[in-house]
N, C-alpha and C positions, 0 to 999 in steps of 0.2 A: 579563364574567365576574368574577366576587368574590375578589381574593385571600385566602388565609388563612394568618396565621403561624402557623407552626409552634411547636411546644413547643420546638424547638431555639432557636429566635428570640427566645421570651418568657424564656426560660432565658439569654442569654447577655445580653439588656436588663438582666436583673433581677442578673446578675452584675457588671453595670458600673454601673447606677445604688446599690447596695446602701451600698458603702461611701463613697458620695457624701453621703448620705442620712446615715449615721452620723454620719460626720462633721461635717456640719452641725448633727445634734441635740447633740453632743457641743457643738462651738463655742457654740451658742445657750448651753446650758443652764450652761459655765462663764462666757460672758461676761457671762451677768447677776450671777453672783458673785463677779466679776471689778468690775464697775462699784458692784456692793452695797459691797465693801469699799475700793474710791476714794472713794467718799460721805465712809464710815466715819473712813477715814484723813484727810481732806480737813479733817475735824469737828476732828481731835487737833491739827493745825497750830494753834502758836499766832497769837493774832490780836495780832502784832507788828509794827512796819515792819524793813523793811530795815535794817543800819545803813548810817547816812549817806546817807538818802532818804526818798523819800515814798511810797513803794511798802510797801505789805502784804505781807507774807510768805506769805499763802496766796495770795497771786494770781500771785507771782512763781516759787513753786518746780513744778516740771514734776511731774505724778501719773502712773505707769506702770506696767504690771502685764503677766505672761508668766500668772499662773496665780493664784488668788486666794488662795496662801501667800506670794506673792512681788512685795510691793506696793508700791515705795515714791516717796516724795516728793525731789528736788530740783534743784540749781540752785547754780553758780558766779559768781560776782562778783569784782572786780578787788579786789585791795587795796592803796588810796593811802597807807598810814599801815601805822603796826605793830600785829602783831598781837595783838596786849597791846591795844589798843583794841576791837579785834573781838570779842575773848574776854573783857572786861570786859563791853562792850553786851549780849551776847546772853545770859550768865550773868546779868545783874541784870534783866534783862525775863523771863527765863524762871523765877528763884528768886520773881517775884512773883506767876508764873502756877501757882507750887508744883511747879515741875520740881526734879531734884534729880540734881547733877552727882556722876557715882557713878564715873568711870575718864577716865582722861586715859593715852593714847598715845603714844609717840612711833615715825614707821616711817622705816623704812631700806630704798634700793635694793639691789641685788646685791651692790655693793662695800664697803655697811658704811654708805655717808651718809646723816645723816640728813638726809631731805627733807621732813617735816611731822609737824605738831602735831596731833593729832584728841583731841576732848575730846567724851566722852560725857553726855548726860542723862536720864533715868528719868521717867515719871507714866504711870500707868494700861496696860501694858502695851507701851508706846511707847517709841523710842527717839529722841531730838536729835540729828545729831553734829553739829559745826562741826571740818572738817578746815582746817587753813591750811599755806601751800605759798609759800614755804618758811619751815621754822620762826621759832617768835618769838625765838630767838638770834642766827638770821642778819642782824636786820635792826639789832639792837644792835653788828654788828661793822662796819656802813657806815653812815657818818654824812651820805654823801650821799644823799635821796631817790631822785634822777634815775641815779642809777648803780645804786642796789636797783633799781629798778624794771625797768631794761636787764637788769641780769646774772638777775635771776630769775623777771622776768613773775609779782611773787606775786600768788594769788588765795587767795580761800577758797570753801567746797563746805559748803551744810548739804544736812542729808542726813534723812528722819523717816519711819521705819516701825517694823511690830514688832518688839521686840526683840527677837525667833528669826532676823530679818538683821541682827544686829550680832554678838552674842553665841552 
């Protein structure tokens, strides 16, 4: 004997598959705009090394993306040395590449201290930063490496998307 579903049946499949189905079209159709504008962004990284390596800068900063407004590039590194060296390197390889350092930061936790230097860059609707942690002050008030290095584990953090997540 044949069974036959019901209109009750097709109705409750189609009530459970529906927003499955949406969803999925939705996902597909921004993660191609999502991966379009990783390309995009991928292209603005400058084609710089590291400093203090031999590593590219586009192959070392991490590309991520929640929605394809909100895209961006990077990636933290230790820092051996002061940061007056870091923010010398990446200013003069980036003013060659015709970036253009347009705001310089300084931020503070809860209590008022300051914890880092973040220095901004501009070209074609992009934004650079190189954030350093902790600032280029602190490291002029210890004059031993191996004791900076304990008390503050500094690194730095460059960071490169459009400028509507900076500013």
């Amino acid at each position: 004997m044949k069974k036959i579903i019901s209109y009750e049946h097709v109705k409750r499949i189609a009530c459970f598959l529906c927003p499955i189905i949406c969803v999925f079209l939705y996902w597909s159709g921004t993660n191609n705009e999502i991966n379009i504008e990783k390309k995009e962004l991928y292209n603005k990284i400058p084609n710089i090394m590291v400093y203090d390596s031999t590593v590219n800068l586009r192959s070392s900063l991490t590309i991520v993306g929640r929605t394809p407004n909100l895209i961006i590039a990077n990636s933290s590194y230790p820092l051996l040395n002061s940061g007056v060296f870091v923010r010398k390197y990446y200013t003069d390889e980036l003013k060659k590449l015709n970036w253009k350092e347009v705001y310089k930061k300084e931020q503070f936790d809860r209590e008022g201290e300051h914890i880092a230097d973040i220095f901004f860059f501009t070209k074609d609707g992009y934004t650079f930063s190189i954030r350093i942690e902790p600032p280029i002050k602190k490291f002029r008030e210890i004059s031993d490496i191996e004791t900076y290095v304990k008390l503050y584990r500094p690194r730095y953090t460059i960071s490169i998307g459009k400028n509507e997540m900076f500013f």
